[in-house]
C-alpha positions, 0 to 999 in steps of 0.5 A: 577170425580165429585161424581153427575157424578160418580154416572151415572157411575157405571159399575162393572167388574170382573176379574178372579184369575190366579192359580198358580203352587203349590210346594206340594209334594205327601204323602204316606198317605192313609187317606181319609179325606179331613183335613188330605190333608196336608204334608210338602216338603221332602229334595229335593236333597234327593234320596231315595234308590232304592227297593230291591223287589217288596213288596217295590216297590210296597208298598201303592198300593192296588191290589184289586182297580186296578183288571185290573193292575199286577206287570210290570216284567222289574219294578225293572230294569227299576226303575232309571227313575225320574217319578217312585219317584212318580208312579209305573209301572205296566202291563194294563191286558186289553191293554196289555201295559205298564203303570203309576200310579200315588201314590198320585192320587192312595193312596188319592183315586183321579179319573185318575192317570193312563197314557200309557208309552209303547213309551214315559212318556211325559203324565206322566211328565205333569200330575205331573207339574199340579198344584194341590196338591201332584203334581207340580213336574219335573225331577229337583224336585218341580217345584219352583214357587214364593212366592208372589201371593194371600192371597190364594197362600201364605197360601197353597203354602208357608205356606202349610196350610190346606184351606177348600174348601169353604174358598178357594172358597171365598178368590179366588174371593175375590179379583177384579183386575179391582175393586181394580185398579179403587179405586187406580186411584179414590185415585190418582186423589180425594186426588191430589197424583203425579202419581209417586208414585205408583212407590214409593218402600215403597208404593208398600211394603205397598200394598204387605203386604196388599195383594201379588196378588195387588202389582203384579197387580200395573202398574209398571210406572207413564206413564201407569197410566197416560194413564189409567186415560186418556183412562178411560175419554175417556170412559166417554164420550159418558156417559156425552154427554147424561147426558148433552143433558138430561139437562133440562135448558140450559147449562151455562158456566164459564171459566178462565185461570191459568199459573203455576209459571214460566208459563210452564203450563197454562191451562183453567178451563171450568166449567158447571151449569145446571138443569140435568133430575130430575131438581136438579141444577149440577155444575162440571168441564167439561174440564182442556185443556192445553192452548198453544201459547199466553193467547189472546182472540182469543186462549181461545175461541178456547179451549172453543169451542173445548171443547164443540165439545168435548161434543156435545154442539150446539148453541140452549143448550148453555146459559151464561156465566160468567167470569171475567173482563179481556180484553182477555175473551172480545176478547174470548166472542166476538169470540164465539159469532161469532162461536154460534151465540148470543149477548155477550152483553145479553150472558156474565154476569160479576163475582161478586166475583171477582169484590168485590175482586178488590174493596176490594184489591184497598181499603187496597192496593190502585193501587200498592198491591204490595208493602205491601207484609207484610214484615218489610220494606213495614210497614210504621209505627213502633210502639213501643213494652214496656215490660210488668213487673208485679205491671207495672201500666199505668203511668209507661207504658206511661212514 
């Protein structure tokens, strides 16, 4: 997009992180302090023993916190279920039921925690998946998870690093899907890049190491990325619509046509020159449509004035235009002179640039350029190349 109209353009969104399961299990330390907050992952295939008494059942819980909680009597029977590796059982004095309390929850001095198991422990299995520290677990072990993800993820998940709560909150929302997609296509379309190669294996590495979360967010294919650039366009618009009918000269106009090698592609450059609000002179492309069937005159002034259907432009805004000296831009002139109704002959302005080109190519080539492609057998004249001996003088150079 042209940097004048980028500028009318600036539209900030924001995008929420997902958070991710995390795979930490429960410590059985009872600090506090919040830089005490780490542990690292116990061999999950190991089992531990089964308690022998209630003070190792038990152990960690502090009865004078939970005044309203007793030892469960079945507890030591009833110790095989997979939910009381991180949990105890107790009697609720009050509700005189059964319950779950959770030993990370209990010993870090975390609000709830404590769950009714009098008919079924389905609460307690989904309060440990929760993703959060010392959870993050099912009747398998630690719930796996991957390991790619953000900055963020990759620091408390697979390396299980401590983070501050305000460094996490900043690195959180460091990081702008939308933001970071429109600078990708803004580097595709600027720089020229085939839209392929954001399926490139060695480039999608190159963004992962960057940031894990970025490459997950790539479009996995050259098409959904051709769509966004044509959808983002179409959101433009109406945007460039009204930048135009705010113009404060009439809107000029230069076209031309260019055929691919081996003409599978041909498309016509439309291009517009005005004075916007402030009065400062503009020139961009407004429109690259692929022109179909014959290159006649009557096909190009089709294009051009679909284009202008496009972007609302009427008879009364338009002004010159200027194009080369083809005799299918005369055939097209004559056409939209028809269609908007004005005198080609006091509309169209010829190209200077081109017509100095011609002239220059029919001085050093004549009428068949052709044939002086500059290789050796187009030269007419060979002129003879003397080695050069040092004490070489001039009379020995012309003998």
């Amino acid at each position: 997009m042209n940097q004048i109209l980028s500028q009318v353009f600036d539209d900030k969104l924001y995008d929420e992180n997902p958070y991710e399961p995390q795979e930490t299990p429960p410590a059985r330390d009872a600090a506090t302090d919040a830089a005490t907050d780490a542990f690292t992952e116990p061999d999950a295939d190991a089992t531990p023993p089964p308690p022998t008494t209630n003070k190792e059942l038990y152990e960690g819980l502090d009865w004078e916190r939970v005044p309203d909680l007793q030892i469960a009597e079945d507890a030591l029977r009833t110790y095989s279920s997979w939910v009381y590796r991180f949990g105890w059982r107790v009697w609720n004095r009050k509700t005189l039921r059964i319950n779950w309390l959770c030993k990370y929850c209990h010993t870090h001095r975390r609000l709830g925690g404590l769950y009714d198991t009098h008919q079924a422990t389905s609460s307690v299995q989904r309060h440990l998946a929760e993703p959060t520290y010392g959870h993050g677990f099912n009747q398998h072990g630690p719930i796996k998870v991957a390991k790619s993800g953000s900055i963020l993820m990759h620091m408390q998940v697979t390396r299980k690093m401590h983070v501050p709560q305000d460094v996490a909150n900043e690195l959180a929302t460091s990081f702008s899907k939308i933001d970071f997609l429109q600078h990708l296509t803004d580097w595709v379309i600027s720089d020229n890049q085939a839209l392929r190669v954001i399926e490139n294996p060695d480039f999608r590495a190159m963004i992962a190491s960057a940031n894990p979360l970025a490459e997950e967010h790539l479009w996995s294919n050259h098409q959904s990325l051709r769509d966004h650039i044509i959808c983002e366009y179409r959101a433009y618009l109406p945007t460039v619509v009204d930048y135009l009918h705010r113009a404060r000269s009439k809107i000029h106009v230069s076209f031309d046509n260019w055929t691919s090698t081996g003409g599978k592609l041909a498309i016509t450059g439309i291009c517009v020159h005005h004075l916007d609000a402030a009065g400062v002179p503009q020139d961009y492309i407004l429109g690259l449509p692929n022109l179909t069937g014959p290159h006649s005159g009557t096909n190009i002034a089709a294009i051009v004035s679909g284009t202008f259907t496009t972007f609302q432009l009427r008879a009364e805004k338009l002004g010159y235009f200027v194009l080369d000296n083809a005799p299918n831009n005369d055939t097209a002139m004559e056409v939209l002179g028809v269609t908007y109704n004005f005198s080609v002959s006091s509309r169209r302005l010829r190209c200077s640039c081109h017509i100095c080109n011609l002239g220059a190519q029919m001085v050093l080539f004549g009428k068949d350029k052709e044939s002086f492609g500059n290789s050796q057998a187009n030269l007419p004249v060979t002129i003879p190349v003397y080695p050069l001996t040092f004490g070489a003088t001039a009379n020995s150079l012309v003998g």
